[in-house]
C-alpha atoms as a printed R data frame, in Angstrom:
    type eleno elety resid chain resno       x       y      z
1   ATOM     1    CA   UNK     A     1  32.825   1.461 66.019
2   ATOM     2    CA   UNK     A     2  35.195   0.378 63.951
3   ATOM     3    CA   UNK     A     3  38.252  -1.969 65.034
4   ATOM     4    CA   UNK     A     4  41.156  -1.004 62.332
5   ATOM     5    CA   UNK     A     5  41.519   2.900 61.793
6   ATOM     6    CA   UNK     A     6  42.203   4.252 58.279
7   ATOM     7    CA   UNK     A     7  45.926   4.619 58.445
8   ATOM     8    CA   UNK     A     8  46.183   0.588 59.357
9   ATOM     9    CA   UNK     A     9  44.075   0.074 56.096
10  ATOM    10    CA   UNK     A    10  46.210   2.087 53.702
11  ATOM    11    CA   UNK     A    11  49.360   0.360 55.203
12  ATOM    12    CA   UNK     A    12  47.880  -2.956 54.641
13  ATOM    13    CA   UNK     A    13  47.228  -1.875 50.976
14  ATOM    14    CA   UNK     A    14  50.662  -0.406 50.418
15  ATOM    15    CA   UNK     A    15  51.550  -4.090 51.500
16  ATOM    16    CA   UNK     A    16  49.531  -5.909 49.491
17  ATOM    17    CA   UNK     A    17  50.721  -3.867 46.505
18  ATOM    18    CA   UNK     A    18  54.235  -4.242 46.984
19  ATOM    19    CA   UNK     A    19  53.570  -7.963 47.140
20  ATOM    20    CA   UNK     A    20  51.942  -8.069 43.640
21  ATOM    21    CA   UNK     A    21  54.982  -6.229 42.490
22  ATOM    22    CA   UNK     A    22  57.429  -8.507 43.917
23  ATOM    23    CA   UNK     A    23  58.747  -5.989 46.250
24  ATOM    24    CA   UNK     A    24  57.369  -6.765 49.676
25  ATOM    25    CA   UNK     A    25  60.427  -8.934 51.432
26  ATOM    26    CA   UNK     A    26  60.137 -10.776 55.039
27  ATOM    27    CA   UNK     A    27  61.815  -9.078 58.031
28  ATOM    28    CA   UNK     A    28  63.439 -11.923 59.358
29  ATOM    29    CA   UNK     A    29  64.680 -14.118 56.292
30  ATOM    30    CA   UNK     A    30  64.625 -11.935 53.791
31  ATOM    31    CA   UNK     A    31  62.755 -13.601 51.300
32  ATOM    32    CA   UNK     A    32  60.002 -12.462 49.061
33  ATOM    33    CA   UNK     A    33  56.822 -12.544 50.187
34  ATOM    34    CA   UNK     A    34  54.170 -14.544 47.863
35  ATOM    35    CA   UNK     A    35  51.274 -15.164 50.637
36  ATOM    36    CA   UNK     A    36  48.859 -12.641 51.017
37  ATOM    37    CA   UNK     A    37  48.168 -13.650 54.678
38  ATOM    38    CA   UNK     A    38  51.739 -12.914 54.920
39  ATOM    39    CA   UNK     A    39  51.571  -9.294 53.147
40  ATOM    40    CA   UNK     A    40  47.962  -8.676 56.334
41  ATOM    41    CA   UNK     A    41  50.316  -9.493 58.592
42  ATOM    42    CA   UNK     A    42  53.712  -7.300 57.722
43  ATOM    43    CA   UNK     A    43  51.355  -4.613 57.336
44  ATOM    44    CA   UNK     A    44  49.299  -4.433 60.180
45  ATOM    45    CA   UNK     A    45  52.581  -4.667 62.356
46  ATOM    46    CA   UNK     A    46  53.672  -1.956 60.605
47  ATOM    47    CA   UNK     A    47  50.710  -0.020 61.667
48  ATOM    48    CA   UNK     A    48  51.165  -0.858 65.428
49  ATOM    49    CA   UNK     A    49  54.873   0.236 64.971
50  ATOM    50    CA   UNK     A    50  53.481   3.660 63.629
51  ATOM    51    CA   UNK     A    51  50.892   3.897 66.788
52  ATOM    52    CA   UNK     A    52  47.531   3.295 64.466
53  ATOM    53    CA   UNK     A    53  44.253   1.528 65.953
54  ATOM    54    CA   UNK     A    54  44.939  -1.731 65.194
55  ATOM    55    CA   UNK     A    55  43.361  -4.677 67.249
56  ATOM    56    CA   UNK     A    56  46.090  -6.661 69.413
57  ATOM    57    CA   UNK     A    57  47.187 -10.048 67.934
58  ATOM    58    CA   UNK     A    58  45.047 -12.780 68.760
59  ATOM    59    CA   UNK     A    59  45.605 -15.205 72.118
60  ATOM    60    CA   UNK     A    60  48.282 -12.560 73.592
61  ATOM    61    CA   UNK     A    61  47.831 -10.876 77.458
62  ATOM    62    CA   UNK     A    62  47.147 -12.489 80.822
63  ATOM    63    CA   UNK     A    63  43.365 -13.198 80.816
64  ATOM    64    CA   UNK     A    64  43.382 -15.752 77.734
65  ATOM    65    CA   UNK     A    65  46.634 -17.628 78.869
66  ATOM    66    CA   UNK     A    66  44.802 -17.974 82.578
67  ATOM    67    CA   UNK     A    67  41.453 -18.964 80.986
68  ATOM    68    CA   UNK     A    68  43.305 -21.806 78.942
69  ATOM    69    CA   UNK     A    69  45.321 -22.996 82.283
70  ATOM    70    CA   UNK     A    70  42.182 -23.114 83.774
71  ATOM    71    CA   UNK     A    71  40.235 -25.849 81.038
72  ATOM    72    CA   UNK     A    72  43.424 -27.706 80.813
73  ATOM    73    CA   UNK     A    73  43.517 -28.051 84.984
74  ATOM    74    CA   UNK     A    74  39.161 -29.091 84.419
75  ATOM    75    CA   UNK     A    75  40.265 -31.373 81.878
76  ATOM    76    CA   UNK     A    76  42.809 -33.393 83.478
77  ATOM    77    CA   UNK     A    77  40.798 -33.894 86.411
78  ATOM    78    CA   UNK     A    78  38.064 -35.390 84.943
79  ATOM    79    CA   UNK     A    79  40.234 -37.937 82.673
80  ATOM    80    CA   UNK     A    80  42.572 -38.482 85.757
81  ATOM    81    CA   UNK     A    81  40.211 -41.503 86.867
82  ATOM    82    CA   UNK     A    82  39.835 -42.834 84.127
83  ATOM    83    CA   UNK     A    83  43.230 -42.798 83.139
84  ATOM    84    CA   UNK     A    84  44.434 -44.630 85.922
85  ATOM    85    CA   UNK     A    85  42.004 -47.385 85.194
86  ATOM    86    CA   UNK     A    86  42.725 -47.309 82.033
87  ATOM    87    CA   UNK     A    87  47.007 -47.727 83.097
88  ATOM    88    CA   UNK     A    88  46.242 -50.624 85.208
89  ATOM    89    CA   UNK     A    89  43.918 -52.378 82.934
90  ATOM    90    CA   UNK     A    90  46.698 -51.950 79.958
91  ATOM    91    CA   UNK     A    91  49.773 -52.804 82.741
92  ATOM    92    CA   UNK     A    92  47.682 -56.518 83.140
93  ATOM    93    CA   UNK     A    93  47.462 -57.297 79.213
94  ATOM    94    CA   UNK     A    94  51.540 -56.516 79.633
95  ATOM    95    CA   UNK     A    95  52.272 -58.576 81.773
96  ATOM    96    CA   UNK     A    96  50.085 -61.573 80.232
97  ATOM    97    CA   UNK     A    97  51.514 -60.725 76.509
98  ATOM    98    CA   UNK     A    98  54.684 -60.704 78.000
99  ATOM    99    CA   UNK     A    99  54.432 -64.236 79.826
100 ATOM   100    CA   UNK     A   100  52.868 -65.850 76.092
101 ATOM   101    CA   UNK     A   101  55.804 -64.612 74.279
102 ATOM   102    CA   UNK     A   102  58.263 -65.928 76.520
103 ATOM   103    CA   UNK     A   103  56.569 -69.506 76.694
104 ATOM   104    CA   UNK     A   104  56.769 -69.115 72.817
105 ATOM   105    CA   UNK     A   105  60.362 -68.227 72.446
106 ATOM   106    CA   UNK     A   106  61.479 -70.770 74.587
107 ATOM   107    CA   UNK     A   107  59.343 -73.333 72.660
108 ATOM   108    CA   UNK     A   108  61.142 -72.094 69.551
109 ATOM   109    CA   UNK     A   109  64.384 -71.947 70.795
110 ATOM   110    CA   UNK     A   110  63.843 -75.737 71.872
111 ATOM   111    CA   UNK     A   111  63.001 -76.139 68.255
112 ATOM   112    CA   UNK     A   112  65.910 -74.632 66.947
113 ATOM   113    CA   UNK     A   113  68.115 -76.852 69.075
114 ATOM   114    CA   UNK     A   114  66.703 -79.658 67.866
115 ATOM   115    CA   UNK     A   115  66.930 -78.363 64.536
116 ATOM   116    CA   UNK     A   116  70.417 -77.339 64.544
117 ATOM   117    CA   UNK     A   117  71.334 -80.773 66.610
118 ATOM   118    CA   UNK     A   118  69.827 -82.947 63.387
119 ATOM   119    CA   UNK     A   119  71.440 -81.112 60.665
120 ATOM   120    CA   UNK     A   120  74.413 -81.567 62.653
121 ATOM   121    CA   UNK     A   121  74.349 -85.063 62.989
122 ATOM   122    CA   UNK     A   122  73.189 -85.644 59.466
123 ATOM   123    CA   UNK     A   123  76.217 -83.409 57.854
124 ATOM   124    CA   UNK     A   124  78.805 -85.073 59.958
125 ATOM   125    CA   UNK     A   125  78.009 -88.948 58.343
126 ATOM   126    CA   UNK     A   126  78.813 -88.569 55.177
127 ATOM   127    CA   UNK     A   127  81.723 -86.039 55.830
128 ATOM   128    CA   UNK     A   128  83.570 -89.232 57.489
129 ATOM   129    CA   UNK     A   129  82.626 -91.355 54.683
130 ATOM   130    CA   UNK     A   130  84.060 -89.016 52.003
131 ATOM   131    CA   UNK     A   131  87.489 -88.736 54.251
132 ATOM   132    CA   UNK     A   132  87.852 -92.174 54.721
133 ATOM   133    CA   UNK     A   133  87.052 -93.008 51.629
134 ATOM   134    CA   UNK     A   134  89.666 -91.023 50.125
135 ATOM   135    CA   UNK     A   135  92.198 -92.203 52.976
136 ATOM   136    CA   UNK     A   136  92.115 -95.807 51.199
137 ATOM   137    CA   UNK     A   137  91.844 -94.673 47.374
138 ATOM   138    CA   UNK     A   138  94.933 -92.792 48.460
139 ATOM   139    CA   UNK     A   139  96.800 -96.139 50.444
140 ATOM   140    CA   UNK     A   140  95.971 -98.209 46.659
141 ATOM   141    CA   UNK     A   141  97.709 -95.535 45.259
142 ATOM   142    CA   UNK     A   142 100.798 -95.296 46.685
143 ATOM   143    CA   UNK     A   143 100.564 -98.849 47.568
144 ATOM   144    CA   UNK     A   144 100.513 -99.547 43.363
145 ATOM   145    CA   UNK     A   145 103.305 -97.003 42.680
146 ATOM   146    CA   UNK     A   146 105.419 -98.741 45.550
């Protein structure tokens, strides 16, 4: 028995030749249609439209959408165990990663400190010899033009 009747097949051809023309233009956008997947498509929904024997679209009506509930509801129950192993096992390697990369902030922020504490004592000694330096060029000066 066949599944597409006659009048679905010349419709798809009529289709597929107004796509190699340029013709054949999408319902919804507009556009022209270059695919020939596309061009099937526009023409076996034309058939339905017209009432010819066309097979229904694929994964529409009741029974499919129930069997695919159905292996999703399997599914999670047998990875639900192992999941939750799985969640604690990751939560622990958290909470250890966690504690090592606070001990090694604070260890560099120590650093820092003592970083930022040298350069700051280092840049301040010769800033106060420059100053006072200048202080006493600056007494000879005015004490010669006096």
């Amino acid at each position: 028995m066949a599944k597409y009747s006659r009048k679905s097949g010349e419709k798809v051809e009529k289709t597929m030749h107004e796509m190699h023309e340029g013709k054949l233009k999408s319902g919804r956008s507009g556009r022209k249609v270059t695919n020939p997947k596309q061009a099937i498509a526009i023409g076996l929904s034309e058939a339905r439209k017209e009432g010819a024997k066309v097979p229904k679209k694929a994964g529409t009506g009741k029974a499919t959408a129930k069997k695919a509930a159905a292996k999703k509801a399997t599914a999670k129950r047998a990875t639900a165990g192992k999941k939750t192993t799985a969640k604690k096992a990751t939560a622990a390697k958290k909470t250890t990663t966690k504690r090592v990369t606070a001990k090694k902030t604070t260890a560099k922020r120590s650093t820092a400190k003592k970083a930022t504490a040298a350069r700051k004592t280092t840049a301040k000694k010769p800033a106060t010899r420059r100053t006072t330096a200048k202080r006493a060029t600056s007494r000879k000066k005015a004490a010669a033009h006096a």
